[in-house]
PDB file of N, CA, C and O in Angstrom:
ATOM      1  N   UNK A   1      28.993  44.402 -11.002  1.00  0.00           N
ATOM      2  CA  UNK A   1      28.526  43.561 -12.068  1.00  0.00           C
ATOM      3  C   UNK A   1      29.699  42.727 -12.552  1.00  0.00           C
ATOM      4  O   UNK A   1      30.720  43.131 -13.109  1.00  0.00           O
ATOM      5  N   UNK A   2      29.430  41.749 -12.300  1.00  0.00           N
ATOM      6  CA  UNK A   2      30.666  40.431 -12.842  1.00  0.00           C
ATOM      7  C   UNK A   2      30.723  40.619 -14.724  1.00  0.00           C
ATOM      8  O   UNK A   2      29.900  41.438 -15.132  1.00  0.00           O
ATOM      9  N   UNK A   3      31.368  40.123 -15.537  1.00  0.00           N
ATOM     10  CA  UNK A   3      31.413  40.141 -16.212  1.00  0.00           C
ATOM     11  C   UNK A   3      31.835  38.458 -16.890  1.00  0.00           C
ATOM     12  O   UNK A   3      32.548  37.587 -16.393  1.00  0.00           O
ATOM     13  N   UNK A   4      31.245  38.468 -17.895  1.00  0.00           N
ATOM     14  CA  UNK A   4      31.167  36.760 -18.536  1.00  0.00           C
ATOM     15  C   UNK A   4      32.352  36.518 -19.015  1.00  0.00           C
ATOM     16  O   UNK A   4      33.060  37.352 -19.580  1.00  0.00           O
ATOM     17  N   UNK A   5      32.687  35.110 -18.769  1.00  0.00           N
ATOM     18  CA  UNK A   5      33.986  34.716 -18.831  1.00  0.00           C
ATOM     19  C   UNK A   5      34.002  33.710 -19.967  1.00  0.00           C
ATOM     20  O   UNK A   5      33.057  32.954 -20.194  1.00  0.00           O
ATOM     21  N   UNK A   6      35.449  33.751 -20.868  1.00  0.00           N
ATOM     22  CA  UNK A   6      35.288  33.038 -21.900  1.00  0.00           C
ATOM     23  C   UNK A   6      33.963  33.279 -22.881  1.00  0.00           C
ATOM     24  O   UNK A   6      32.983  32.535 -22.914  1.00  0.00           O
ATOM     25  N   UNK A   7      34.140  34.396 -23.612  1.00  0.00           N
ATOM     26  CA  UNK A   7      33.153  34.807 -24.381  1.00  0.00           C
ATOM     27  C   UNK A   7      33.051  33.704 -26.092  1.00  0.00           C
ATOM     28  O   UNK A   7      34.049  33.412 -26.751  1.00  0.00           O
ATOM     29  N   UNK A   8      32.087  33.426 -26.334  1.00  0.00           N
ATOM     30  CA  UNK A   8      32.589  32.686 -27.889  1.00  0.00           C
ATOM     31  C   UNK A   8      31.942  33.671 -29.399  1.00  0.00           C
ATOM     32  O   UNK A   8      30.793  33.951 -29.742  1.00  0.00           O
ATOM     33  N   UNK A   9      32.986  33.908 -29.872  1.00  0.00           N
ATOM     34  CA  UNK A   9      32.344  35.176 -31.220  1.00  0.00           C
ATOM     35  C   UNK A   9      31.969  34.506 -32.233  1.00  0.00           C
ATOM     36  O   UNK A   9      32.641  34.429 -33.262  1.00  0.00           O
ATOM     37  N   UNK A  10      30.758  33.896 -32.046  1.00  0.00           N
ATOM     38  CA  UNK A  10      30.249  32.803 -33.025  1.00  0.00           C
ATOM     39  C   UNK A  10      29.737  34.095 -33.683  1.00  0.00           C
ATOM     40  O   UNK A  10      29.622  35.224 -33.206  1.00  0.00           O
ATOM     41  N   UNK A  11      29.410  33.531 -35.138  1.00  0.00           N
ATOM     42  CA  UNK A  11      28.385  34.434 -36.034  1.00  0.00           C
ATOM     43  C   UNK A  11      27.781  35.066 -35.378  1.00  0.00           C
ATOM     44  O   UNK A  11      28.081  36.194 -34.986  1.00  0.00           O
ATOM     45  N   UNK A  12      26.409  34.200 -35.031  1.00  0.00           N
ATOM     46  CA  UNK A  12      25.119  35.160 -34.166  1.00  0.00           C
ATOM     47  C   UNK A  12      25.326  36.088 -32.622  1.00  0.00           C
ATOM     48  O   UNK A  12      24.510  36.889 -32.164  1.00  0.00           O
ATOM     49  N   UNK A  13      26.855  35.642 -31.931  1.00  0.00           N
ATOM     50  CA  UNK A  13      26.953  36.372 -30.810  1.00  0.00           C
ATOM     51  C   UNK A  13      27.611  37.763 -31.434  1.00  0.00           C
ATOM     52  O   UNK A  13      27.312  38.779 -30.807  1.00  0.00           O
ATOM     53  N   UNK A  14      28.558  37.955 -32.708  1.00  0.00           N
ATOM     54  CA  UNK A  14      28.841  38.729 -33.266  1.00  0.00           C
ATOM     55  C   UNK A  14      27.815  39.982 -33.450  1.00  0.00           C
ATOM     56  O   UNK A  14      28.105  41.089 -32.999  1.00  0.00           O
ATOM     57  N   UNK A  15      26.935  39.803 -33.951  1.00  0.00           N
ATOM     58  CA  UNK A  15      25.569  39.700 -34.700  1.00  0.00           C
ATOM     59  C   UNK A  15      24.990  41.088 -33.368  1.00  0.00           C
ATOM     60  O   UNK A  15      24.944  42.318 -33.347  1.00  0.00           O
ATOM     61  N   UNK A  16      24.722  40.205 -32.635  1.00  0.00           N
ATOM     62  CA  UNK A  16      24.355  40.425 -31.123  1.00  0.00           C
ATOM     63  C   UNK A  16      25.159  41.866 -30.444  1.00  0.00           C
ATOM     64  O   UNK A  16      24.718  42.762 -29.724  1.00  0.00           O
ATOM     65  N   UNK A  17      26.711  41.591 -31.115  1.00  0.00           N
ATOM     66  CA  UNK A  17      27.486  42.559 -30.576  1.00  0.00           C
ATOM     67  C   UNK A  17      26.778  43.996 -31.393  1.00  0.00           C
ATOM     68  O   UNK A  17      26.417  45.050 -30.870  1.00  0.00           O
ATOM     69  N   UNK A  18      26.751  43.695 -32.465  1.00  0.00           N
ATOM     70  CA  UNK A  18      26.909  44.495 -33.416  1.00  0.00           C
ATOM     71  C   UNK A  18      25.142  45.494 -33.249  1.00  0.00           C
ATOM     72  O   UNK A  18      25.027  46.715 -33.349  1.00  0.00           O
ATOM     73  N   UNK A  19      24.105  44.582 -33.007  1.00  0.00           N
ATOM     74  CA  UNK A  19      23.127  45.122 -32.601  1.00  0.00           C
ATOM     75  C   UNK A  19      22.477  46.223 -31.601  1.00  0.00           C
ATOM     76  O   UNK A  19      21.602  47.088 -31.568  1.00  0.00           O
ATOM     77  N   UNK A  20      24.122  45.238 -30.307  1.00  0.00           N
ATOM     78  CA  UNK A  20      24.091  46.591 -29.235  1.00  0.00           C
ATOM     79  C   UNK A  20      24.637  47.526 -29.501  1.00  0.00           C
ATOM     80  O   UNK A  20      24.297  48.466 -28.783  1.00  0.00           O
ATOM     81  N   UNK A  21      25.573  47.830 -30.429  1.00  0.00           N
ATOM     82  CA  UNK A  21      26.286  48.905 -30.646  1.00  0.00           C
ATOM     83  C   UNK A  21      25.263  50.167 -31.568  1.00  0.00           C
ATOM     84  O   UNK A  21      25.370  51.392 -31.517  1.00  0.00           O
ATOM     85  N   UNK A  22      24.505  49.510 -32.199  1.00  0.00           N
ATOM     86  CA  UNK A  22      24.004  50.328 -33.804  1.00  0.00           C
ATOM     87  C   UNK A  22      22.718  50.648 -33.061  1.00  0.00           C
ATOM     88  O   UNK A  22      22.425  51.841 -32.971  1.00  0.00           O
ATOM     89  N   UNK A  23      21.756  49.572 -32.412  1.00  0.00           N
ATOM     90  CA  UNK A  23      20.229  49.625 -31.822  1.00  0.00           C
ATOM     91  C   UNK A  23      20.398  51.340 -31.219  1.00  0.00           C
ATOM     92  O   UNK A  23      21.478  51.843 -30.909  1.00  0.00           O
ATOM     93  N   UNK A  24      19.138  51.993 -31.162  1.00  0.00           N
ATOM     94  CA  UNK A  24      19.186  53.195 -30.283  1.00  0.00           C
ATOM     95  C   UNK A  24      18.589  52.914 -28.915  1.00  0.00           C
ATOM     96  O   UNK A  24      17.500  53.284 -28.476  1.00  0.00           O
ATOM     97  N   UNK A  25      19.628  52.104 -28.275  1.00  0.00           N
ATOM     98  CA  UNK A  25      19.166  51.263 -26.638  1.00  0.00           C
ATOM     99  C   UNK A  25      19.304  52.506 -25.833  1.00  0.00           C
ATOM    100  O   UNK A  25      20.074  53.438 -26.061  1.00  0.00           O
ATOM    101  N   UNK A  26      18.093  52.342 -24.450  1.00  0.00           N
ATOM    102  CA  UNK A  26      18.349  52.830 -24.125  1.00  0.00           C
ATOM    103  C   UNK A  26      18.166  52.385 -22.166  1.00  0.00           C
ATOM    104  O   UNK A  26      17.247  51.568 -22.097  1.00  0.00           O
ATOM    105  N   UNK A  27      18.604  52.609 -21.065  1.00  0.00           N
ATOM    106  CA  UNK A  27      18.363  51.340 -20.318  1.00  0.00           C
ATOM    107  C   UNK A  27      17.940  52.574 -18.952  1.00  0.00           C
ATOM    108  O   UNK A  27      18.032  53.783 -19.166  1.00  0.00           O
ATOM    109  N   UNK A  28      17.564  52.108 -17.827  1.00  0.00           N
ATOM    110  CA  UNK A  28      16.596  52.166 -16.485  1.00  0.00           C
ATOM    111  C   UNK A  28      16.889  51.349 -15.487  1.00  0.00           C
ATOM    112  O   UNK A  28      16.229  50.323 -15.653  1.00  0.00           O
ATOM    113  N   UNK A  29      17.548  51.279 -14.528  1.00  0.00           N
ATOM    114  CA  UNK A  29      17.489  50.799 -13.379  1.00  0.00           C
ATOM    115  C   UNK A  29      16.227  51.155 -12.835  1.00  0.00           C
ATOM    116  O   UNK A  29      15.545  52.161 -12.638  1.00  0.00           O
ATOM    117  N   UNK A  30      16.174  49.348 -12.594  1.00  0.00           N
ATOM    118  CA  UNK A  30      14.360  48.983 -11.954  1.00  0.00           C
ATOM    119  C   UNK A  30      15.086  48.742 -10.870  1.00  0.00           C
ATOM    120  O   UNK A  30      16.203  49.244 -10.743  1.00  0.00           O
ATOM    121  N   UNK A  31      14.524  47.915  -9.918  1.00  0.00           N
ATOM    122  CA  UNK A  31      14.902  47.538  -8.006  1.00  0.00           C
ATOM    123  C   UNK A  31      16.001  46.707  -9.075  1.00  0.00           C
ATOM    124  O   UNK A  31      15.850  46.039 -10.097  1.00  0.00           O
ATOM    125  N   UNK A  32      17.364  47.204  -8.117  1.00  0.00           N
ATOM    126  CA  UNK A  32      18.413  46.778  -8.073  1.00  0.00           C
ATOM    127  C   UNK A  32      18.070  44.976  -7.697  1.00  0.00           C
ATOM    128  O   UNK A  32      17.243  44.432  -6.965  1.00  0.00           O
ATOM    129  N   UNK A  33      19.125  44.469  -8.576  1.00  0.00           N
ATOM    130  CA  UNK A  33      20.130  44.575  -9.885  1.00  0.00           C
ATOM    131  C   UNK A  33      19.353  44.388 -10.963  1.00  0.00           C
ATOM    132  O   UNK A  33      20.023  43.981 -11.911  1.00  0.00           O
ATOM    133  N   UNK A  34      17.810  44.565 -11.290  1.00  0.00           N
ATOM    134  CA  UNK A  34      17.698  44.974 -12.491  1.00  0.00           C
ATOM    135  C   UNK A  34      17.484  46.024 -13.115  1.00  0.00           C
ATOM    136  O   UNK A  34      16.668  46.894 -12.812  1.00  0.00           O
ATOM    137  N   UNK A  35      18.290  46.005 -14.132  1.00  0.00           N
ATOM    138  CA  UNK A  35      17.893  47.245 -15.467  1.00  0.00           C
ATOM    139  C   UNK A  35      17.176  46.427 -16.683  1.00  0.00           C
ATOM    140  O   UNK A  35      17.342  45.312 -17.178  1.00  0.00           O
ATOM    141  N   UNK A  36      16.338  47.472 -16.913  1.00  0.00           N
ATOM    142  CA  UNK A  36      15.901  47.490 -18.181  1.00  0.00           C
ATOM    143  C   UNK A  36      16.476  48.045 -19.241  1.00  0.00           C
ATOM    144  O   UNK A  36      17.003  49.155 -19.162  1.00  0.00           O
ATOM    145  N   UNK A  37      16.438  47.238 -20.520  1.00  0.00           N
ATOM    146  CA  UNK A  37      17.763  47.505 -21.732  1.00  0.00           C
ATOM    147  C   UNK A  37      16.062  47.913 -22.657  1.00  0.00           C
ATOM    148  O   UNK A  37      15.165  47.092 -22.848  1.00  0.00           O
ATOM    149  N   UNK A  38      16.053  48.996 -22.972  1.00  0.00           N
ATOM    150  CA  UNK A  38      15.004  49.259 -24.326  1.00  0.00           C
ATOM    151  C   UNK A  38      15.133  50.305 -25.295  1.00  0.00           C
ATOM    152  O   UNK A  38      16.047  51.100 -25.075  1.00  0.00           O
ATOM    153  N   UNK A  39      14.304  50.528 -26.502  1.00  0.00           N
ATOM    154  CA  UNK A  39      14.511  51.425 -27.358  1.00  0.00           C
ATOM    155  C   UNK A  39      13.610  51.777 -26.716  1.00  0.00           C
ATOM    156  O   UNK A  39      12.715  51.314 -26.008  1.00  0.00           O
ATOM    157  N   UNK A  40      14.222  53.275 -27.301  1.00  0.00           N
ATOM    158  CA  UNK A  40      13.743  54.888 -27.188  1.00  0.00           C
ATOM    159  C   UNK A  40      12.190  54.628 -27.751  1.00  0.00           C
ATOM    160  O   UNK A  40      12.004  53.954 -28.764  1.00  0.00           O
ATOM    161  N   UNK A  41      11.043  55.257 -26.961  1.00  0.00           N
ATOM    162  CA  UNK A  41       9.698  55.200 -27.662  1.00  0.00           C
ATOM    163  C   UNK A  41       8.854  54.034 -27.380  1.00  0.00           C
ATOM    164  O   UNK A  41       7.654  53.913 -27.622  1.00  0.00           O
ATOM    165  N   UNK A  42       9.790  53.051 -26.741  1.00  0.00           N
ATOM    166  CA  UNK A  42       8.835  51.580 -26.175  1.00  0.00           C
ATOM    167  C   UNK A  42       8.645  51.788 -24.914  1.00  0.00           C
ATOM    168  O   UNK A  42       9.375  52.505 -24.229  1.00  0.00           O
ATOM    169  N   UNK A  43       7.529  51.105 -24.456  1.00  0.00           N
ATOM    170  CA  UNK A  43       7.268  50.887 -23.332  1.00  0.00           C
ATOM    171  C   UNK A  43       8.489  49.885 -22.215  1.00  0.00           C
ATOM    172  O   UNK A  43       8.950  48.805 -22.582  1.00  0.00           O
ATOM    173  N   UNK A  44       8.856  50.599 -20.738  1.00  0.00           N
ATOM    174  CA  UNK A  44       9.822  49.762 -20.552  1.00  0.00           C
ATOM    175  C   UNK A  44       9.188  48.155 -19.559  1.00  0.00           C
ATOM    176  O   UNK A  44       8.550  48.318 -18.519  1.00  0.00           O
ATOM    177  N   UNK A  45       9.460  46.912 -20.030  1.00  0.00           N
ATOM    178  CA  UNK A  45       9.031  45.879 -19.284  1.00  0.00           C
ATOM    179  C   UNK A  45       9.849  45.243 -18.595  1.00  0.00           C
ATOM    180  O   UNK A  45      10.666  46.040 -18.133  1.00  0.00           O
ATOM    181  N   UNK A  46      10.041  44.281 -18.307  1.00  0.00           N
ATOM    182  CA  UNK A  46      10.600  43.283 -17.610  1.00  0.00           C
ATOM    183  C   UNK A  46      10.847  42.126 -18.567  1.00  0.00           C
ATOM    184  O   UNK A  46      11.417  41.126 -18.131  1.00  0.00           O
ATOM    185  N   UNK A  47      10.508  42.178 -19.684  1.00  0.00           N
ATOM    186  CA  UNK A  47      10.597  41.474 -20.745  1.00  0.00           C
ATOM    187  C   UNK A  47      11.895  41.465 -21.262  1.00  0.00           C
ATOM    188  O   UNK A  47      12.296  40.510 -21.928  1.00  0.00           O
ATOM    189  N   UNK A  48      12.659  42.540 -20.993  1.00  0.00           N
ATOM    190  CA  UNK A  48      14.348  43.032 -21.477  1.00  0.00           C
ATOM    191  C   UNK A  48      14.787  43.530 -19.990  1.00  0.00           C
ATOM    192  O   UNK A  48      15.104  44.716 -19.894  1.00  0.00           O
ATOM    193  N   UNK A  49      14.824  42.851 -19.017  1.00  0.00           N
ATOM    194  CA  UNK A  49      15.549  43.243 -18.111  1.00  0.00           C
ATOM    195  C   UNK A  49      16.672  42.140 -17.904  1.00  0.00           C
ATOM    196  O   UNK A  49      16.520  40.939 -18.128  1.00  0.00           O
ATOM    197  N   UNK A  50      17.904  42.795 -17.405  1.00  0.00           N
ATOM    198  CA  UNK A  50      19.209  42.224 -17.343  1.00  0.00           C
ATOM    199  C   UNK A  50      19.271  42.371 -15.884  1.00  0.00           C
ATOM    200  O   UNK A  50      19.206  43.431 -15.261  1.00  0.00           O
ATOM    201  N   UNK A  51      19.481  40.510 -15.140  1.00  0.00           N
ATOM    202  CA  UNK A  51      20.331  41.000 -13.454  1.00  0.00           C
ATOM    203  C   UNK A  51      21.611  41.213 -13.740  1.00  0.00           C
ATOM    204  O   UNK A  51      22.296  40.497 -14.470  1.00  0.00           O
ATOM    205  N   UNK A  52      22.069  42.494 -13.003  1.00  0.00           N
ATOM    206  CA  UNK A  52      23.274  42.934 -12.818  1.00  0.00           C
ATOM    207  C   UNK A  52      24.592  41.970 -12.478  1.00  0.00           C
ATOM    208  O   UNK A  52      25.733  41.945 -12.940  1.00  0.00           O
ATOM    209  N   UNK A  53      23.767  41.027 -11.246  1.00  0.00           N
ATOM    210  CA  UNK A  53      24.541  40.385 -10.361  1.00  0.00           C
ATOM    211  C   UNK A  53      24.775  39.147 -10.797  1.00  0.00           C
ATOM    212  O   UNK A  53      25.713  38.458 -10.395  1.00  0.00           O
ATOM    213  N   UNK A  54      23.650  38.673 -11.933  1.00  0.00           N
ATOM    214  CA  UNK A  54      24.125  36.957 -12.080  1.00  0.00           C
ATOM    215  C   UNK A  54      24.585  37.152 -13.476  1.00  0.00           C
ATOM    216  O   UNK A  54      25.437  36.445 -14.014  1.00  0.00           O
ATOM    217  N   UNK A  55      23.649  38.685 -14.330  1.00  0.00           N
ATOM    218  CA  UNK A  55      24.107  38.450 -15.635  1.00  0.00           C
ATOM    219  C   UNK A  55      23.310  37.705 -16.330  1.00  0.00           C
ATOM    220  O   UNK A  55      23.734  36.887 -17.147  1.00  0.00           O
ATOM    221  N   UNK A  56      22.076  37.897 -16.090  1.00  0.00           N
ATOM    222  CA  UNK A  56      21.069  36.978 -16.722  1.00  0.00           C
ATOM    223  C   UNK A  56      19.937  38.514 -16.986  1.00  0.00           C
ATOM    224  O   UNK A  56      19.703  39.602 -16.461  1.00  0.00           O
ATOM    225  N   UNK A  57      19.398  37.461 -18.450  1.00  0.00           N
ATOM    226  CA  UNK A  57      18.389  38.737 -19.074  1.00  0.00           C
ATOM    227  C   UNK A  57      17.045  38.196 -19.570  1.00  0.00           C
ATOM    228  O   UNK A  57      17.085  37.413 -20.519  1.00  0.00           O
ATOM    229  N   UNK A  58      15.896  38.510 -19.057  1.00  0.00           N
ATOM    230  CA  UNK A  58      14.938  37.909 -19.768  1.00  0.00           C
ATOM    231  C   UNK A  58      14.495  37.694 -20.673  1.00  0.00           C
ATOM    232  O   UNK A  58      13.550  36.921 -20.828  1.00  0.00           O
ATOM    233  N   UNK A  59      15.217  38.500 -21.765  1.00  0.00           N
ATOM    234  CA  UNK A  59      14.805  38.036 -23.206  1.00  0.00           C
ATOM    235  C   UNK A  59      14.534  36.997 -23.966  1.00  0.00           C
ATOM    236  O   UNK A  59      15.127  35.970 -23.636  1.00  0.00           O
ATOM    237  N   UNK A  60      13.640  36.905 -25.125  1.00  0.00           N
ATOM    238  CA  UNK A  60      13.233  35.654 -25.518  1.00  0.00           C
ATOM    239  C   UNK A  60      14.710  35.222 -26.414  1.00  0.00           C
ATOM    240  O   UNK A  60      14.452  34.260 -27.137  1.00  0.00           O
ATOM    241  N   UNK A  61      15.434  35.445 -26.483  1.00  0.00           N
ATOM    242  CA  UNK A  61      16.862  35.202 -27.189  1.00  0.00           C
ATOM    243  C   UNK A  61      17.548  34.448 -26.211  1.00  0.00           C
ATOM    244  O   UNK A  61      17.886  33.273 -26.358  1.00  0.00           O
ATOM    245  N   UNK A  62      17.833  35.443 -24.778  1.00  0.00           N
ATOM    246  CA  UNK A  62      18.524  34.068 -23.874  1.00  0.00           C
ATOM    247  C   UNK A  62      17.875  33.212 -23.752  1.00  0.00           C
ATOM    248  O   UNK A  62      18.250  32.042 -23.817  1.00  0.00           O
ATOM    249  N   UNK A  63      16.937  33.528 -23.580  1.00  0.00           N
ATOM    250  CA  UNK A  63      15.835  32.083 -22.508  1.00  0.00           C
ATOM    251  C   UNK A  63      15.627  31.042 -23.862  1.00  0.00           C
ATOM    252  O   UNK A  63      14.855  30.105 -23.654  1.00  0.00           O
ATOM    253  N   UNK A  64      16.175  31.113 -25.075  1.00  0.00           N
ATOM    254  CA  UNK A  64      15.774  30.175 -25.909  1.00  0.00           C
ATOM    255  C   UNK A  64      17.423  29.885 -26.864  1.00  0.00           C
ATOM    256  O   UNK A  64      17.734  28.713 -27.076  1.00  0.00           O
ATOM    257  N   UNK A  65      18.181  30.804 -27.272  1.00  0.00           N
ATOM    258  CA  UNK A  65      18.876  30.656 -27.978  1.00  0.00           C
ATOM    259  C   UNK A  65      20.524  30.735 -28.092  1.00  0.00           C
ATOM    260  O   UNK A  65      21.271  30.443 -29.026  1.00  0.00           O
ATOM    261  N   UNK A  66      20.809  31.283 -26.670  1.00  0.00           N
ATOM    262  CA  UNK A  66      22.047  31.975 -25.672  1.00  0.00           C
ATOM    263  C   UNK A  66      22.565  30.262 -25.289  1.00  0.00           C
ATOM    264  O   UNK A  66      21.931  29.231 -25.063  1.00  0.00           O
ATOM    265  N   UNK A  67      23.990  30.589 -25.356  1.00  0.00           N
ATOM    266  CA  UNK A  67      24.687  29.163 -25.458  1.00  0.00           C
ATOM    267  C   UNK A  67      25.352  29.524 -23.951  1.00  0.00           C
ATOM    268  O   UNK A  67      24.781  30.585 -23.702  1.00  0.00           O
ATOM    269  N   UNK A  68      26.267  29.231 -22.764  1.00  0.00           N
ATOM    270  CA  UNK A  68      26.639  29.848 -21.753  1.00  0.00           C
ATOM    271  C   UNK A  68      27.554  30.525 -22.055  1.00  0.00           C
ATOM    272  O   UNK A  68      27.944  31.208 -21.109  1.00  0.00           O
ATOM    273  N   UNK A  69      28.429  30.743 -23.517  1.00  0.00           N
ATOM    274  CA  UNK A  69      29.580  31.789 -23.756  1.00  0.00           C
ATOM    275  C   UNK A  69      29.066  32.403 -24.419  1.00  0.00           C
ATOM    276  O   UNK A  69      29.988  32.775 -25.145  1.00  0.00           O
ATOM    277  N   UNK A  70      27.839  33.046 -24.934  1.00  0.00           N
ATOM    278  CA  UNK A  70      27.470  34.380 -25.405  1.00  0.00           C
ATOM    279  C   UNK A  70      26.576  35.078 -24.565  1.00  0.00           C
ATOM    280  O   UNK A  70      26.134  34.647 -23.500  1.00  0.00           O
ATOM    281  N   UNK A  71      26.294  36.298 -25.137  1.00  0.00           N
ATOM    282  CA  UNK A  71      25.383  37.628 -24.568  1.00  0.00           C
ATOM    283  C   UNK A  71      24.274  37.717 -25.295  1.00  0.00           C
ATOM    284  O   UNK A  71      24.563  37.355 -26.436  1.00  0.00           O
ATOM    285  N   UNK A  72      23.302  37.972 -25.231  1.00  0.00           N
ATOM    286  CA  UNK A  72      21.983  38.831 -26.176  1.00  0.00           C
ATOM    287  C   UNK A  72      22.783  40.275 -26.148  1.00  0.00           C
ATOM    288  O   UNK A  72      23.744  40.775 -25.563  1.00  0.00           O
ATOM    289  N   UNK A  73      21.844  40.620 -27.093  1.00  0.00           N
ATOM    290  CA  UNK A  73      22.278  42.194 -27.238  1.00  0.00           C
ATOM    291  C   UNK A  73      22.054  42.923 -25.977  1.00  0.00           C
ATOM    292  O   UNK A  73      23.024  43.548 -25.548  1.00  0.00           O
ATOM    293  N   UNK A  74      20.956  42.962 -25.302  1.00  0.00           N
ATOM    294  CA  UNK A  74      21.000  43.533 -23.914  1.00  0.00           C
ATOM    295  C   UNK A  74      22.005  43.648 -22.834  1.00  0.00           C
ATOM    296  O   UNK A  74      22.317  44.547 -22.052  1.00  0.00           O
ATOM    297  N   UNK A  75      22.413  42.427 -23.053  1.00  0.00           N
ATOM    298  CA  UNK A  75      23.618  42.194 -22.000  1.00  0.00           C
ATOM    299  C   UNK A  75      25.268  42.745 -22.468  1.00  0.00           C
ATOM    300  O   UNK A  75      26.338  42.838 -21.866  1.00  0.00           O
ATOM    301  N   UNK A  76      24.789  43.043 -23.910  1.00  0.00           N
ATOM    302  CA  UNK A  76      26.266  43.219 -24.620  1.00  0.00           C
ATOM    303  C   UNK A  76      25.993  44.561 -24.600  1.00  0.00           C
ATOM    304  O   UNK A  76      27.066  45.166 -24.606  1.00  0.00           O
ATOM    305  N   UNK A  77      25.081  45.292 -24.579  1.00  0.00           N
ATOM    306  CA  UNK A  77      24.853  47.051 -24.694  1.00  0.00           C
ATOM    307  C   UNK A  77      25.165  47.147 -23.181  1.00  0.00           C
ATOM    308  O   UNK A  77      26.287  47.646 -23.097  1.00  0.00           O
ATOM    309  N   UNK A  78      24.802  46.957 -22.278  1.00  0.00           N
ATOM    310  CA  UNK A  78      24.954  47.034 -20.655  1.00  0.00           C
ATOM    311  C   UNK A  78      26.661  46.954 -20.340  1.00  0.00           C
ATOM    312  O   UNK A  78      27.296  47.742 -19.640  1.00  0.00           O
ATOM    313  N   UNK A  79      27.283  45.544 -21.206  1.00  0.00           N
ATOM    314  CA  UNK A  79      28.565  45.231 -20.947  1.00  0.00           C
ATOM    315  C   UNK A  79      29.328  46.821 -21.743  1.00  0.00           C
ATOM    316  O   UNK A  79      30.121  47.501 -21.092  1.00  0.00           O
ATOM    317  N   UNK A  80      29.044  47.087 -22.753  1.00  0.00           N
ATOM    318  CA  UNK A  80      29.419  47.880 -23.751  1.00  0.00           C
ATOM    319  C   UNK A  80      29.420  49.598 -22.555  1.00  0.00           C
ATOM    320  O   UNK A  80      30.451  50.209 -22.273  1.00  0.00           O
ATOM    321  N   UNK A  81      28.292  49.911 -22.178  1.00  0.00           N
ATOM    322  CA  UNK A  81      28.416  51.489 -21.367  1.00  0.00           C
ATOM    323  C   UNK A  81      28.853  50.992 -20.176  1.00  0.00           C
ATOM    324  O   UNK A  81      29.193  52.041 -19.629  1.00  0.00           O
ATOM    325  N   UNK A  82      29.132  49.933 -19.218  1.00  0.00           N
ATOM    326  CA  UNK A  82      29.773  50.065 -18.312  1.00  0.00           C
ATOM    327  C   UNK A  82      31.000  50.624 -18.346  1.00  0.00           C
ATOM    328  O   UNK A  82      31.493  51.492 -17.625  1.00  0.00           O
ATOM    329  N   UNK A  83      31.791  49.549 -20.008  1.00  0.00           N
ATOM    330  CA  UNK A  83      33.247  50.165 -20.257  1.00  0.00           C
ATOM    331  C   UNK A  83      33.737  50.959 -20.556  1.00  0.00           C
ATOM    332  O   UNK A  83      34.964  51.044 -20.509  1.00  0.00           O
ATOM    333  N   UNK A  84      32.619  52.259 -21.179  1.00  0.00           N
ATOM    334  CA  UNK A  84      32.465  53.060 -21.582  1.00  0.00           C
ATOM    335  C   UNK A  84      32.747  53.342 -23.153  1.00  0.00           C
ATOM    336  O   UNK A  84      33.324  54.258 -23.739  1.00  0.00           O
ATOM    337  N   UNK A  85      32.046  52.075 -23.614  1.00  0.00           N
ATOM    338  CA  UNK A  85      32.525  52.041 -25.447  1.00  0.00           C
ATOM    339  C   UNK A  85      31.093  52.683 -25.741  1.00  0.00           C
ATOM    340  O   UNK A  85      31.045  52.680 -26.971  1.00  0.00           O
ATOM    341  N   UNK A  86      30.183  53.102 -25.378  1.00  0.00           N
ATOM    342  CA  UNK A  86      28.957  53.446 -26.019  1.00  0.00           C
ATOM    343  C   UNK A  86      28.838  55.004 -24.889  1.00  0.00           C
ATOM    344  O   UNK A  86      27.883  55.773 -24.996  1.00  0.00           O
TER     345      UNK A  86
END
């Protein structure tokens, strides 16, 4: 999994950080390279799935509001247990 380059800690990507850390996420490898990023008790979709390989997440946050130097929370909880901060 590549990791995003030149990150920007605007307010809302902050925000974002802070969501993946606190949210009770919890994630599923679907057919490689996607995982699913979800809370505990939801149903898991494709609606919150993150590709591994490009780093892209279906959420209605990227697909509408994600600038190319930030993360949604999905992608920042995923970035977050790879490194092993969560």
């Amino acid at each position: 999994m590549k990791t995003p380059n030149n990150l920007k800690f605007t307010e809302e990507n902050v925000e974002r950080l802070y969501r993946a850390m606190t949210e009770d996420f919890k994630h599923e490898v679907l057919e490689k390279p996607n995982v699913a990023v979800y809370v505990e008790g939801d149903i898991v979709s494709d609606s919150h799935t993150v590709n591994v390989d490009n780093w892209t997440c279906k959420c209605p946050d990227s697909q509408f509001n994600i600038t190319e130097h930030e993360l949604c929370k999905h992608r920042w909880y995923l970035l977050l247990k790879r490194e092993g901060l969560l």
